[in-house]
C-alpha angles and dihedrals in degrees: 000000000000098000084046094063093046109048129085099189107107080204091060098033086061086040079061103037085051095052087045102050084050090053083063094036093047119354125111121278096265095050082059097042092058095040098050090048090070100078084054082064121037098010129195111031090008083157084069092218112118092105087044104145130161107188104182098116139327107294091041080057098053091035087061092061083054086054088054096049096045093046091064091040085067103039093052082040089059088039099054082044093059092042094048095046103239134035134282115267088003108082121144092198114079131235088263100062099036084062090053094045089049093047083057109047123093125257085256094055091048092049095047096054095031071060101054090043088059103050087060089046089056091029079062098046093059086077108147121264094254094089082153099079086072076096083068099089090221099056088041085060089047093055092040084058098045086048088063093058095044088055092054096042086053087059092043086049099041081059100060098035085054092046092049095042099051084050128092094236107197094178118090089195092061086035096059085036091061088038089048099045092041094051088058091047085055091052090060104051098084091063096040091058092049088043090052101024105204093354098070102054105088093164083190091055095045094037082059099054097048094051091043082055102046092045082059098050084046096053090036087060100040090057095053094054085050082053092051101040084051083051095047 
Protein backbone atom coordinates (compact mmCIF):
# COMPACT_ATOMS: atom_id res chain seq x y z
CA UNK A 1 0.00 0.00 0.00
CA UNK A 2 2.48 1.88 0.79
CA UNK A 3 4.49 1.47 -2.45
CA UNK A 4 1.09 2.06 -4.19
CA UNK A 5 0.71 5.65 -2.80
CA UNK A 6 4.02 6.49 -3.59
CA UNK A 7 4.64 5.55 -6.79
CA UNK A 8 3.92 7.46 -10.03
CA UNK A 9 4.67 4.73 -12.51
CA UNK A 10 1.19 3.49 -14.01
CA UNK A 11 3.45 0.21 -14.65
CA UNK A 12 4.18 -0.13 -10.86
CA UNK A 13 1.05 1.10 -9.62
CA UNK A 14 -0.73 -2.17 -11.70
CA UNK A 15 2.33 -4.28 -10.47
CA UNK A 16 0.55 -3.09 -6.72
CA UNK A 17 -2.82 -3.22 -7.38
CA UNK A 18 -1.98 -7.09 -8.83
CA UNK A 19 -0.14 -8.24 -5.66
CA UNK A 20 -2.85 -6.76 -3.81
CA UNK A 21 -5.84 -8.26 -5.54
CA UNK A 22 -3.85 -11.79 -4.94
CA UNK A 23 -3.52 -10.94 -1.06
CA UNK A 24 -7.52 -11.14 -1.16
CA UNK A 25 -7.56 -14.10 -3.83
CA UNK A 26 -4.96 -16.13 -1.95
CA UNK A 27 -3.40 -14.69 0.93
CA UNK A 28 -3.96 -15.89 4.65
CA UNK A 29 -6.94 -14.71 6.62
CA UNK A 30 -5.05 -11.61 8.42
CA UNK A 31 -3.61 -10.18 5.22
CA UNK A 32 -7.69 -9.96 4.20
CA UNK A 33 -8.85 -8.75 7.36
CA UNK A 34 -6.51 -5.56 7.12
CA UNK A 35 -7.06 -5.07 3.67
CA UNK A 36 -10.87 -5.20 3.75
CA UNK A 37 -10.89 -2.71 6.77
CA UNK A 38 -9.71 0.15 4.45
CA UNK A 39 -13.25 1.05 2.62
CA UNK A 40 -14.59 1.44 6.40
CA UNK A 41 -12.35 3.98 6.41
CA UNK A 42 -11.90 5.91 3.66
CA UNK A 43 -14.94 4.58 1.57
CA UNK A 44 -15.64 5.01 -1.95
CA UNK A 45 -12.29 5.27 -4.03
CA UNK A 46 -10.03 4.26 -0.48
CA UNK A 47 -7.58 3.23 -2.84
CA UNK A 48 -7.26 7.11 -3.55
CA UNK A 49 -6.77 6.55 -7.32
CA UNK A 50 -9.32 8.03 -9.24
CA UNK A 51 -6.96 10.96 -10.39
CA UNK A 52 -4.35 8.38 -10.96
CA UNK A 53 -2.31 9.78 -14.22
CA UNK A 54 1.16 8.87 -15.51
CA UNK A 55 1.96 11.17 -18.20
CA UNK A 56 5.58 9.95 -19.45
CA UNK A 57 4.67 8.96 -22.71
CA UNK A 58 1.64 7.41 -24.54
CA UNK A 59 1.22 4.01 -23.22
CA UNK A 60 2.00 5.29 -19.50
CA UNK A 61 -0.78 7.42 -20.33
CA UNK A 62 -3.38 4.57 -21.43
CA UNK A 63 -2.09 2.29 -18.90
CA UNK A 64 -3.26 5.12 -16.03
CA UNK A 65 -6.91 4.85 -17.06
CA UNK A 66 -6.24 0.61 -16.32
CA UNK A 67 -4.97 1.69 -12.82
CA UNK A 68 -8.02 3.41 -12.38
CA UNK A 69 -10.09 0.76 -13.35
CA UNK A 70 -8.43 -1.74 -11.45
CA UNK A 71 -8.28 0.34 -8.45
CA UNK A 72 -12.33 0.38 -8.21
CA UNK A 73 -12.53 -3.34 -9.22
CA UNK A 74 -10.81 -4.03 -5.82
CA UNK A 75 -12.12 -2.09 -4.04
CA UNK A 76 -16.14 -3.39 -5.21
CA UNK A 77 -14.59 -6.59 -5.09
CA UNK A 78 -13.68 -5.89 -1.10
CA UNK A 79 -16.90 -4.33 -0.73
CA UNK A 80 -19.35 -7.50 -2.24
CA UNK A 81 -17.10 -9.56 -0.08
CA UNK A 82 -18.09 -7.58 3.23
CA UNK A 83 -21.44 -7.52 2.32
CA UNK A 84 -21.55 -11.24 1.43
CA UNK A 85 -19.92 -12.22 4.18
CA UNK A 86 -16.87 -14.00 2.78
CA UNK A 87 -14.54 -13.42 -0.39
CA UNK A 88 -14.88 -14.17 -4.00
CA UNK A 89 -13.40 -17.49 -5.09
CA UNK A 90 -12.60 -18.14 -1.57
CA UNK A 91 -16.04 -19.63 0.32
CA UNK A 92 -15.81 -21.93 2.64
CA UNK A 93 -19.11 -22.70 2.33
CA UNK A 94 -19.92 -24.90 -0.66
CA UNK A 95 -22.57 -24.38 -3.74
CA UNK A 96 -25.04 -26.58 -1.79
CA UNK A 97 -25.46 -24.56 1.13
CA UNK A 98 -25.28 -21.11 -0.52
CA UNK A 99 -28.17 -22.21 -2.28
CA UNK A 100 -29.80 -23.03 0.92
CA UNK A 101 -28.82 -19.91 2.49
CA UNK A 102 -30.07 -18.09 -0.55
CA UNK A 103 -33.75 -20.29 -0.58
CA UNK A 104 -34.11 -18.85 3.12
CA UNK A 105 -33.25 -14.82 3.06
CA UNK A 106 -35.78 -12.24 2.68
CA UNK A 107 -36.46 -10.29 -0.59
CA UNK A 108 -34.72 -7.55 1.05
CA UNK A 109 -31.75 -9.52 1.74
CA UNK A 110 -31.67 -10.84 -1.90
CA UNK A 111 -32.04 -7.27 -3.36
CA UNK A 112 -29.40 -5.75 -1.17
CA UNK A 113 -26.61 -8.29 -2.11
CA UNK A 114 -27.98 -8.92 -5.86
CA UNK A 115 -27.04 -4.68 -5.42
CA UNK A 116 -24.01 -4.82 -4.42
CA UNK A 117 -23.17 -7.84 -7.25
CA UNK A 118 -24.13 -5.56 -9.77
CA UNK A 119 -22.17 -2.50 -8.94
CA UNK A 120 -18.63 -4.87 -9.47
CA UNK A 121 -20.03 -6.17 -12.48
CA UNK A 122 -20.41 -2.49 -13.81
CA UNK A 123 -17.72 -1.48 -11.93
CA UNK A 124 -15.87 -4.32 -14.53
CA UNK A 125 -17.50 -3.14 -17.88
CA UNK A 126 -16.08 0.36 -17.55
CA UNK A 127 -12.90 -1.14 -18.69
CA UNK A 128 -10.86 1.77 -20.95
CA UNK A 129 -11.12 1.84 -24.43
CA UNK A 130 -7.42 0.40 -25.02
CA UNK A 131 -8.47 -3.05 -24.95
CA UNK A 132 -5.58 -3.46 -27.02
CA UNK A 133 -2.74 -3.37 -24.21
CA UNK A 134 -4.05 -7.05 -23.14
CA UNK A 135 -1.31 -7.73 -25.32
CA UNK A 136 0.96 -6.01 -22.09
CA UNK A 137 1.59 -9.16 -20.04
CA UNK A 138 0.97 -7.34 -17.03
CA UNK A 139 -2.57 -6.00 -17.87
CA UNK A 140 -3.46 -9.64 -19.48
CA UNK A 141 -2.71 -11.05 -15.88
CA UNK A 142 -4.96 -8.17 -14.33
CA UNK A 143 -8.10 -9.12 -16.57
CA UNK A 144 -7.48 -12.68 -16.20
CA UNK A 145 -7.82 -11.94 -12.55
CA UNK A 146 -10.65 -9.92 -12.70
CA UNK A 147 -12.15 -12.65 -14.95
CA UNK A 148 -11.94 -14.82 -12.21
CA UNK A 149 -14.12 -12.55 -9.99
CA UNK A 150 -16.60 -11.87 -12.60
CA UNK A 151 -17.00 -15.55 -12.94
CA UNK A 152 -17.74 -15.96 -9.15
CA UNK A 153 -20.11 -12.80 -8.87
CA UNK A 154 -22.32 -14.50 -12.09
CA UNK A 155 -22.84 -17.55 -9.88
CA UNK A 156 -23.61 -15.27 -6.67
CA UNK A 157 -25.98 -13.42 -8.89
CA UNK A 158 -27.63 -16.57 -10.88
CA UNK A 159 -28.56 -17.59 -7.35
CA UNK A 160 -30.41 -14.95 -6.45
CA UNK A 161 -32.14 -14.19 -10.17
CA UNK A 162 -33.17 -17.68 -10.06
CA UNK A 163 -34.59 -17.33 -5.91
CA UNK A 164 -36.62 -14.16 -6.71
CA UNK A 165 -37.93 -15.43 -9.99
CA UNK A 166 -39.13 -18.49 -8.95
CA UNK A 167 -40.98 -16.31 -6.08
CA UNK A 168 -44.33 -14.86 -6.15
CA UNK A 169 -43.04 -11.14 -5.40
CA UNK A 170 -46.48 -8.80 -4.10
CA UNK A 171 -44.34 -5.48 -3.51
CA UNK A 172 -43.96 -3.18 -6.26
CA UNK A 173 -41.29 -1.58 -4.51
CA UNK A 174 -39.16 -4.80 -4.48
CA UNK A 175 -40.75 -5.54 -8.05
CA UNK A 176 -39.46 -2.30 -9.72
CA UNK A 177 -36.01 -2.87 -7.32
CA UNK A 178 -35.20 -6.60 -9.17
CA UNK A 179 -36.47 -4.94 -12.72
CA UNK A 180 -34.37 -2.08 -12.01
CA UNK A 181 -31.04 -3.99 -10.86
CA UNK A 182 -31.41 -6.53 -13.56
CA UNK A 183 -31.83 -3.91 -16.30
CA UNK A 184 -28.27 -2.43 -15.24
CA UNK A 185 -26.76 -5.86 -15.20
CA UNK A 186 -28.17 -6.15 -19.24
CA UNK A 187 -26.45 -2.77 -20.13
CA UNK A 188 -23.23 -4.19 -19.23
CA UNK A 189 -23.12 -7.21 -21.05
CA UNK A 190 -21.79 -5.70 -24.57
CA UNK A 191 -18.48 -4.53 -22.93
CA UNK A 192 -18.01 -7.50 -20.86
CA UNK A 193 -18.03 -9.66 -23.82
CA UNK A 194 -15.33 -7.32 -25.71
CA UNK A 195 -13.35 -7.11 -22.37
CA UNK A 196 -13.41 -11.16 -22.08
CA UNK A 197 -13.79 -12.07 -25.39
CA UNK A 198 -15.49 -15.84 -25.31
CA UNK A 199 -15.20 -16.10 -21.75
CA UNK A 200 -17.66 -13.64 -20.85
CA UNK A 201 -20.93 -14.94 -22.91
CA UNK A 202 -22.50 -17.19 -20.75
CA UNK A 203 -25.96 -17.12 -22.86
CA UNK A 204 -27.40 -19.20 -19.51
CA UNK A 205 -26.28 -16.48 -17.23
CA UNK A 206 -27.57 -13.77 -19.28
CA UNK A 207 -31.06 -15.97 -20.48
CA UNK A 208 -31.61 -16.05 -16.99
CA UNK A 209 -31.46 -12.63 -16.35
CA UNK A 210 -33.78 -11.54 -19.14
CA UNK A 211 -36.65 -14.04 -18.14
CA UNK A 212 -36.19 -13.27 -14.51
CA UNK A 213 -36.75 -9.56 -15.82
CA UNK A 214 -39.38 -9.91 -17.80
CA UNK A 215 -41.24 -12.11 -15.13
CA UNK A 216 -40.81 -8.86 -12.95
CA UNK A 217 -42.24 -6.22 -15.56
CA UNK A 218 -45.19 -8.97 -16.04
CA UNK A 219 -46.11 -9.30 -12.16
CA UNK A 220 -45.40 -5.54 -11.67
CA UNK A 221 -48.02 -4.90 -14.07
CA UNK A 222 -50.49 -7.46 -13.03
CA UNK A 223 -50.53 -6.01 -9.55
CA UNK A 224 -51.30 -2.34 -10.75
CA UNK A 225 -54.30 -3.33 -12.71
CA UNK A 226 -55.38 -5.13 -9.52
CA UNK A 227 -54.74 -1.74 -8.03
CA UNK A 228 -56.86 -0.07 -10.62
CA UNK A 229 -59.71 -2.52 -10.92
CA UNK A 230 -59.87 -2.22 -6.58
CA UNK A 231 -59.97 1.98 -7.40
CA UNK A 232 -62.68 1.77 -10.12
Amino acid sequence: MDRLHSTRSATVALKCLYTLHNVVVKGPFILKDQLSCYPSYGGHNFLNLSTFRDGSDLESLELSSWVRWYAGVLEQSLTVSRILGYYLNHSCESQEKKKTLVSKASNADLLYKLEALVGFVEQTSHVPDSLHLQRNELVYEVVRLVGENYRSVQGEILMRVEELGGRIMEDVGELNELVGYLGRLEETREKLVLLFVNRGKNNEFWDSVKKTKEKGVARKKEIERKWLAVVV
